[in-house]
C-alpha positions as CSV (number, residue, x, y, z in Angstrom):
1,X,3.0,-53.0,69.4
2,X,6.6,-51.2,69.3
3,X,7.1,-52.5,65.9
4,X,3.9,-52.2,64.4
5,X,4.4,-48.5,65.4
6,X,8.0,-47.6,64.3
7,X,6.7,-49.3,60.8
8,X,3.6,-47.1,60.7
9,X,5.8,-44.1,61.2
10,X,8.1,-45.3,58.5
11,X,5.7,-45.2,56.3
12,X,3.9,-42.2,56.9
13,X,7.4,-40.5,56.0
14,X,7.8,-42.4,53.3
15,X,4.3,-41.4,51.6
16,X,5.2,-37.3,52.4
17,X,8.5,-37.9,50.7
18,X,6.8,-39.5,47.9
19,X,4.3,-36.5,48.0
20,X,6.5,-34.1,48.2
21,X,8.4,-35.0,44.8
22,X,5.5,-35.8,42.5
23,X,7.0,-39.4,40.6
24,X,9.1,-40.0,43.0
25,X,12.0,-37.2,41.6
26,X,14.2,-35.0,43.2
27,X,12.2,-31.6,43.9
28,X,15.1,-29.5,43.7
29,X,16.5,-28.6,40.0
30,X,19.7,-30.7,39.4
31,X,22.6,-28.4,40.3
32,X,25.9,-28.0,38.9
33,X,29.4,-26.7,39.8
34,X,31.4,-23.9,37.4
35,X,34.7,-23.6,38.7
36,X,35.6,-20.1,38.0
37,X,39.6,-19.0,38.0
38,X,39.8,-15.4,37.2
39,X,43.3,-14.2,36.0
40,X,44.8,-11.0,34.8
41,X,46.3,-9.9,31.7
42,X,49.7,-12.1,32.1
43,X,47.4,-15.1,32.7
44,X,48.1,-15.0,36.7
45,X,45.3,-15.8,39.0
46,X,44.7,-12.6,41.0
47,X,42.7,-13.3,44.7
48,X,40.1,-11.3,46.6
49,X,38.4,-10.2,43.2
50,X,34.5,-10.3,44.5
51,X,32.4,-11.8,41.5
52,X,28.2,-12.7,40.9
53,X,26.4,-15.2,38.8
54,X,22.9,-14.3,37.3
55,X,21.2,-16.6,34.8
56,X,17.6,-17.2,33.3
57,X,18.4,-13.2,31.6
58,X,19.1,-12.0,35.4
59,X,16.5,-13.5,36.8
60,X,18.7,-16.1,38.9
61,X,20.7,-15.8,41.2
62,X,22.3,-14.1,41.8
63,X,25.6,-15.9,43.5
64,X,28.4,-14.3,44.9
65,X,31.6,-15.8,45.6
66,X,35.3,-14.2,46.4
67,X,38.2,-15.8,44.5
68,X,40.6,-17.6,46.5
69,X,44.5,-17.1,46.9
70,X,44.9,-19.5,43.7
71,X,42.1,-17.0,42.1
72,X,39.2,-19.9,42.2
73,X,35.8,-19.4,43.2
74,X,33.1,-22.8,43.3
75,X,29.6,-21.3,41.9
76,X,26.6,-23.6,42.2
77,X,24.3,-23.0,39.3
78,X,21.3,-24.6,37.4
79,X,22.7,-27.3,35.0
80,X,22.1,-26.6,31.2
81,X,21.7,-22.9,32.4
82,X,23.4,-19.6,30.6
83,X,25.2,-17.9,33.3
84,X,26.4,-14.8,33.2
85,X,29.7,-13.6,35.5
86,X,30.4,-10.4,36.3
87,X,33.9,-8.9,37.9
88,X,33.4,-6.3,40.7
89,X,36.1,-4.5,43.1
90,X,38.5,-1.9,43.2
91,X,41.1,-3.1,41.4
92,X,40.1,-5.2,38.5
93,X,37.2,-5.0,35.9
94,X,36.5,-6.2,32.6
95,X,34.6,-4.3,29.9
96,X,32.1,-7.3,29.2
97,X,30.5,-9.5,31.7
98,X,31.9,-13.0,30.8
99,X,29.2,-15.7,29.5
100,X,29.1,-19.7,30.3
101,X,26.7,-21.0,27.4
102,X,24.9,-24.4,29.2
103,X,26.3,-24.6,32.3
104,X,28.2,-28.2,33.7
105,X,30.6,-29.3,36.0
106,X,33.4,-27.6,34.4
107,X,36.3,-25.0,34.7
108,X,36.4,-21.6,33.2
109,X,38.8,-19.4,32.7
110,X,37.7,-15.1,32.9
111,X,39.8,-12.7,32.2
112,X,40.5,-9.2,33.8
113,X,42.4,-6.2,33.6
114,X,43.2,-3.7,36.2
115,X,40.8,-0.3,36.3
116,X,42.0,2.3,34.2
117,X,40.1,5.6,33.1
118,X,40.3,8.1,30.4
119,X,39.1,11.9,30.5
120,X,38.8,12.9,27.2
121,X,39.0,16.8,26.0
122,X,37.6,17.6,23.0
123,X,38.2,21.1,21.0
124,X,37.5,22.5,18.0
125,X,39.7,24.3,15.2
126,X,40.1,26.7,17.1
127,X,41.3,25.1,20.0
128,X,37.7,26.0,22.1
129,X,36.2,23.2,23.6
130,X,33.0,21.7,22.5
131,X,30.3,21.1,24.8
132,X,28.0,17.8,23.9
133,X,30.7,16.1,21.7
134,X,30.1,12.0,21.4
135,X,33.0,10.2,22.6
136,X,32.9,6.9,22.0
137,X,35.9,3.7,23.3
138,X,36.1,0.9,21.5
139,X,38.3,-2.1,21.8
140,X,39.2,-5.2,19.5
141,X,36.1,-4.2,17.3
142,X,33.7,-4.3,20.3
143,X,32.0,-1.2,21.7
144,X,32.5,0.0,24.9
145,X,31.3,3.3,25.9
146,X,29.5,6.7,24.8
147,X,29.0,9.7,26.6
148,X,28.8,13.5,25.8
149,X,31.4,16.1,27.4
150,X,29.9,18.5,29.4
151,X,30.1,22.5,29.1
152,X,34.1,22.5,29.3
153,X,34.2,20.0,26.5
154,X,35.9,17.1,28.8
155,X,34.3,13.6,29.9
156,X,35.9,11.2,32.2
157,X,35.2,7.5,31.0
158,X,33.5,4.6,33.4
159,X,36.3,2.2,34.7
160,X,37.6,0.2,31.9
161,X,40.3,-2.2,31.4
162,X,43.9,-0.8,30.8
163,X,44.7,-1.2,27.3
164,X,44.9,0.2,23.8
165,X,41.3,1.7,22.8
166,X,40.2,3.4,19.0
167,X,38.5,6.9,20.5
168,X,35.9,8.4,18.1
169,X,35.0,11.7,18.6
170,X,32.3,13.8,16.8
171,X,29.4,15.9,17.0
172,X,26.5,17.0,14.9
173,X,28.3,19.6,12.3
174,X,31.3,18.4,12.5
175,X,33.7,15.7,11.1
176,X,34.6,12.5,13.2
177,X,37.8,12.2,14.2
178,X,39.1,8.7,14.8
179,X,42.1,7.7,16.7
180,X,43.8,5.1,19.4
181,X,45.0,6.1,22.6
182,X,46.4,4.1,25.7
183,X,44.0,3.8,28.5
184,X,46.3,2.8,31.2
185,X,45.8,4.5,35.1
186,X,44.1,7.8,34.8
187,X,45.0,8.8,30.9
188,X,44.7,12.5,30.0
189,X,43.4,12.7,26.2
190,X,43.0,15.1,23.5
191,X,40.9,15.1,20.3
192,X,40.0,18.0,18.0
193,X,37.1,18.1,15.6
194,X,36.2,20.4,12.8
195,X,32.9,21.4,11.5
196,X,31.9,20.7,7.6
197,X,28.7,20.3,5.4
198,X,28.2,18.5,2.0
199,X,25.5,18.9,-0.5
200,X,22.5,16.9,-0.7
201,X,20.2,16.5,-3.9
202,X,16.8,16.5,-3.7
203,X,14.5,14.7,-6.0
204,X,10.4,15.4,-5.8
205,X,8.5,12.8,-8.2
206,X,4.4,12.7,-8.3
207,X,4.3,8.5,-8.0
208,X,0.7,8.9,-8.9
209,X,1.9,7.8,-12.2
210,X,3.0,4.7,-13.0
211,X,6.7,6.5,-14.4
212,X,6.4,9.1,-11.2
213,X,6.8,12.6,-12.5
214,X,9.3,15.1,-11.4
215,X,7.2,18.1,-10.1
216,X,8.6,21.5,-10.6
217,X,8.5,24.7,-8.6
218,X,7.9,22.7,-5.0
219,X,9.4,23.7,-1.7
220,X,11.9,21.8,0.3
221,X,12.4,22.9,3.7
222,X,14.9,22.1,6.0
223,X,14.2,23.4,9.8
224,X,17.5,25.4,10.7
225,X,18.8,25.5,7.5
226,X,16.7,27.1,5.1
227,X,14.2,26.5,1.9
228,X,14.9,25.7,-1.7
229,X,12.6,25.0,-5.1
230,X,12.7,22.7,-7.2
231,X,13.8,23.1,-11.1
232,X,11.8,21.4,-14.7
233,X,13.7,18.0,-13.5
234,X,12.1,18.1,-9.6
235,X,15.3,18.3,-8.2
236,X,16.5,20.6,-5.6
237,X,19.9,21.0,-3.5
238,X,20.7,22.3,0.0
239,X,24.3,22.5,1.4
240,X,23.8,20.9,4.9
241,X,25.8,20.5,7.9
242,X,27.6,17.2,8.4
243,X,26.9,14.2,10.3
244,X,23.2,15.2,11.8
245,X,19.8,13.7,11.2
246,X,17.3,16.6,9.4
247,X,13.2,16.3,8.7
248,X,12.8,17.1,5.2
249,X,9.6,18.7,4.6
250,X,7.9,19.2,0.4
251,X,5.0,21.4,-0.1
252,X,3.6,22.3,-3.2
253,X,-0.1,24.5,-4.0
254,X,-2.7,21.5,-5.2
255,X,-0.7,18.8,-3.5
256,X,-0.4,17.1,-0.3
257,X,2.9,18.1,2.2
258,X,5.5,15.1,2.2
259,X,7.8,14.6,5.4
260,X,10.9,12.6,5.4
261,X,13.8,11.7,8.0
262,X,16.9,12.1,6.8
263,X,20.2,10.6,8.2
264,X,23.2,12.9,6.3
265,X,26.4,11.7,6.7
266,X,30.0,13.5,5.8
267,X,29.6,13.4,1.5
268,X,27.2,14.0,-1.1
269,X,23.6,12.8,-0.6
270,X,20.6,12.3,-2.1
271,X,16.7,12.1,-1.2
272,X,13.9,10.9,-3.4
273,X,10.5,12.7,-1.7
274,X,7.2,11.6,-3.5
275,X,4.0,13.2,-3.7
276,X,1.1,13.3,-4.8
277,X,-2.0,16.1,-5.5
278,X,-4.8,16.3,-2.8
279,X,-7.5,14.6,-2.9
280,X,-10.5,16.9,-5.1
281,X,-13.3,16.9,-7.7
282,X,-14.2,19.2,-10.0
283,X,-17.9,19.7,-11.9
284,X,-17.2,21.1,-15.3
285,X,-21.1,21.6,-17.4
286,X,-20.8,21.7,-21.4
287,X,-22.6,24.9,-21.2
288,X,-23.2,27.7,-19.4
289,X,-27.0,29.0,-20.3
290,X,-29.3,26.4,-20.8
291,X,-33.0,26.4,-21.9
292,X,-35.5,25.6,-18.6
293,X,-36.7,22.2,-19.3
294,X,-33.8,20.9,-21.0
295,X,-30.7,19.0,-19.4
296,X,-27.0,20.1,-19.4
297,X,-24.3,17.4,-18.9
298,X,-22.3,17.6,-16.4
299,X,-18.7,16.0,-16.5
300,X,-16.9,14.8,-12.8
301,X,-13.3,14.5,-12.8
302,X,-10.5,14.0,-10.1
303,X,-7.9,15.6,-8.8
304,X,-5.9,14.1,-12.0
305,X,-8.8,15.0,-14.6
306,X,-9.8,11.3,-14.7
307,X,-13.6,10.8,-14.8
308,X,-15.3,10.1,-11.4
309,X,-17.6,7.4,-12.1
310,X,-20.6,6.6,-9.7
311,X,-20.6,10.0,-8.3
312,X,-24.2,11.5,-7.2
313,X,-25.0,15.0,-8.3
314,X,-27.5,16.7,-6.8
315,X,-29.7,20.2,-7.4
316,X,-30.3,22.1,-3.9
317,X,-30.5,19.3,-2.4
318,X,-31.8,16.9,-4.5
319,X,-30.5,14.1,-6.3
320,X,-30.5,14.3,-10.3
321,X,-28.2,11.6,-11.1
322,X,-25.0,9.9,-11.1
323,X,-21.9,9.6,-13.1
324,X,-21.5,6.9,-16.1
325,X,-18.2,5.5,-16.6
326,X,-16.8,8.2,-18.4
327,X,-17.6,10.4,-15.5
328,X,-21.0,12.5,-16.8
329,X,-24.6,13.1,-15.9
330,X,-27.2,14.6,-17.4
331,X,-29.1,16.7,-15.6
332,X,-32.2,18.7,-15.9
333,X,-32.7,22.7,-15.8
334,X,-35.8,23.3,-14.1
335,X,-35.8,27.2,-13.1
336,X,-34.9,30.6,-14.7
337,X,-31.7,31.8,-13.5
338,X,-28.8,30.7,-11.7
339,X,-29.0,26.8,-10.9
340,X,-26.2,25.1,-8.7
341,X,-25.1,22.1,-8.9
342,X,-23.5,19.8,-5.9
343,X,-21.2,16.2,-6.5
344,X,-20.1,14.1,-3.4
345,X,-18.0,11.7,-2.8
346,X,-17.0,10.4,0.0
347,X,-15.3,14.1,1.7
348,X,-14.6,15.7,-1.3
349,X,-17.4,17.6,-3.2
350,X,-17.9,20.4,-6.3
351,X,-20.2,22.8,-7.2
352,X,-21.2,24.3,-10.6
353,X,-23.4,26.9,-12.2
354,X,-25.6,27.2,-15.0
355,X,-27.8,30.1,-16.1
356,X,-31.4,28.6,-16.8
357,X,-33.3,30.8,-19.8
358,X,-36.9,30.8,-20.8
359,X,-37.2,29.2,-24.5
360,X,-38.0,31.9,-27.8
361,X,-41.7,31.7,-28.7
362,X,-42.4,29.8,-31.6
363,X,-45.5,32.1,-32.8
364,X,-44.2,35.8,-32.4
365,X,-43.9,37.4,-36.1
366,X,-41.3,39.5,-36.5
367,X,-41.7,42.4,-39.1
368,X,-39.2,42.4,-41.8
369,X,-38.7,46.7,-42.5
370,X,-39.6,47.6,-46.2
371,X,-36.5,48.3,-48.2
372,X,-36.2,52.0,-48.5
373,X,-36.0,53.5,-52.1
374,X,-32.6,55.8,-53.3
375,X,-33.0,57.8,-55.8
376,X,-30.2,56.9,-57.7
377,X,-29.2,59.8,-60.7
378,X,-28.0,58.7,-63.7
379,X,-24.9,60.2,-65.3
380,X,-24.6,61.5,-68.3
381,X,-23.3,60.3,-71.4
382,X,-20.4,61.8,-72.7
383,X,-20.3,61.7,-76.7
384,X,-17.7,60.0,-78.3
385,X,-16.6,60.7,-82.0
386,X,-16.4,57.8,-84.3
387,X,-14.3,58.3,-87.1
388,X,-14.6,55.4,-90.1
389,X,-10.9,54.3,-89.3
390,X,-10.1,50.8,-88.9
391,X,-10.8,51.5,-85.3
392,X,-11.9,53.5,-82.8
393,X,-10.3,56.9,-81.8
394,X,-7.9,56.7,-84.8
395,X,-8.4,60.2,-86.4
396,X,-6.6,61.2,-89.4
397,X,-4.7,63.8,-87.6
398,X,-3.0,60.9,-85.5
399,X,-2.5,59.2,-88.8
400,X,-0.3,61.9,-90.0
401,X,2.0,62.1,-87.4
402,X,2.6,58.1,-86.9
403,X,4.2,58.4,-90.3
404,X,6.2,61.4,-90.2
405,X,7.5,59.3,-86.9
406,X,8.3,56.6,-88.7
407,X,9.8,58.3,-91.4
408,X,12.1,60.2,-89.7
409,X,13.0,57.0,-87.4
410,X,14.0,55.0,-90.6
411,X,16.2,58.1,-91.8
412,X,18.1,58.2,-89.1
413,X,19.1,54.5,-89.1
414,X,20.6,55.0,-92.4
């Protein structure tokens, strides 16, 4: 019976092994060893420097080790795994956390520097310091900080490593100023800004058309700064403060109100706005006073002037008709008076007038007044004497003294 027994128990733990790892593999995930040596800037392994492994994005892990006196530490991580190493401690600290792309039994190699800070004090031309200034560290191209100094115009970096850093300083308004410093210890720093503007063009086009159309006489308006108009060619221009980020806002009378983020750097600019008019109709008659019982057409057109086709027009209330392709109804007039007009689409509408009058009748005489009589008086004829010349008025008296004329011209020729 012993036997029988120890092989029924044998097998009874074989069968929960075999249920426990479904196919007969290892439940566990296969893990791997990263033998981690963390050195300092002269390449020397440097002990006691705590460190963590995270992977899966941070959600493994994490692992912490403590290098040893040859500056090893033995992480156990997923195989195939990214794994990301941080540095921590007192002493030494590296700007980056240090990657391992998929993890295998392998050595690498990170990197440190010991902890150094920099408090930055930033000024302007003036030499006064200026409170919410960007200061910004970077090192061999790679960014490492950004803060703001406070209200005494200083900020005191995280810990970084010790090493030659470019420092940018700026500030909305001002110029950046861009230099290298040496971040080694507790550096004390100094940087001085100065404030500046530059112009920026404005252009405002209607793009309803298919060549947009500059648009004259509209209002740019910068919050803070102030409001120009534009000229014949839609441009505008506004001096602005450097390096800042402004809302540009275009109004015009008849057109919608255009709003635009604007990133403006330290030069020139320029901003292209469009717009376009809002949205209307308009209900234009071809005449004003029309005859009750005939029809006046009635032309729709859009904002634009183009003809609104399909349109319904309506008189108090009632539907008379709707637009043609060319935009027109005709519509009856059916009262004496003032008759109104109504055309809807969509939430735009117009109204128009007309003046309905009663027809002339046909059969009313109307007296043509008897043309009065004037006495007109005759005047009377004043005689004229004839004489038997060879024509009229020539007398013989006049005869006489064109001769002695004559004769006394041609005597004194001689």
């Amino acid at each position: 019976m012993a036997p029988s027994r120890s092989a029924f128990v044998l097998c009874i733990v074989a069968l929960v092994g075999v249920a426990a790892v479904p196919g007969g593999a290892i439940a566990q995930q296969e893990r791997v060893t990263l033998t981690v040596s963390v050195v300092d800037q002269d390449g020397d392994p440097v002990s006691d420097v705590p460190i963590s492994a995270t992977w899966d994005d941070g959600d493994g892990g994490p692992v912490n080790e403590t290098t040893r006196a040859n500056g090893q530490a033995l992480v156990d991580v997923p195989a195939g795994a990214n794994v990301t190493i941080r540095v921590h401690g007192d002493e030494y600290v590296r700007n980056r956390p240090f990657r391992v792309t998929d993890a295998s039994a392998r050595s690498v190699e990170v990197p440190v520097s010991e902890i150094a800070t920099a408090a930055v004090t930033v000024v302007d031309g003036g030499g006064d310091p200026v409170s919410n200034a960007r200061v910004l560290l970077y090192r061999d191209g790679e960014f490492v900080t950004d803060q703001r100094t406070g209200s005494d115009g200083t900020v005191t970096t995280p810990s970084v490593e010790a090493g030659e850093y470019r420092l940018t300083v700026g500030k909305e308004g001002y110029y950046w100023n861009r230099t290298r410093i040496q971040v080694t210890g507790e550096t004390q720093a100094r940087s001085a800004i100065e404030q500046g503007s530059a112009l920026l063009t404005v252009t405002v086009a209607d793009d309803h058309f298919e060549d947009p159309r500059a648009v004259q006489n509209a209002t740019v308006r910068v919050p803070s700064v102030g409001t120009v108009q534009t000229l014949s060619n839609g441009q505008a221009t506004i001096r602005l403060p450097v390096n800042d980020r402004y809302d540009l806002t275009v109004t015009k009378d008849g057109y919608e109100t255009a709003e635009q983020r604007l990133r403006f750097g330290e030069s020139d600019a320029s901003a292209e706005v469009s717009i376009q008019r809002t949205p209307a109709l308009e209900l234009t008659p071809d005449n004003r006073r029309v005859v009750v019982g005939e029809t006046v057409r009635l032309r729709v057109t859009d904002e634009y002037g183009s003809p609104v086709p399909n349109a319904t027009v309506s008189r108090d209330g009632e539907e008379v008709g709707t637009t043609d392709a060319s935009g027109a109804v005709a519509a009856p007039v059916s009262s004496v008076g003032n008759v109104t007009f109504t055309v809807e689409e969509g939430d735009r509408s117009a109204t128009a007038t007309v003046e309905g009058v009663e027809a002339a009748d046909a059969d009313t005489e109307t007296e043509t007044p008897s043309p009065t009589e004037t006495a007109t008086e005759t005047p009377a004829t004043t005689p004229t004497e004839t004489t038997g010349g060879d024509g009229p008025g020539f007398t013989a008296a006049a005869v006489l003294i064109a001769l002695t004329l004559f004769t006394a011209f041609a005597l004194r020729r001689r």
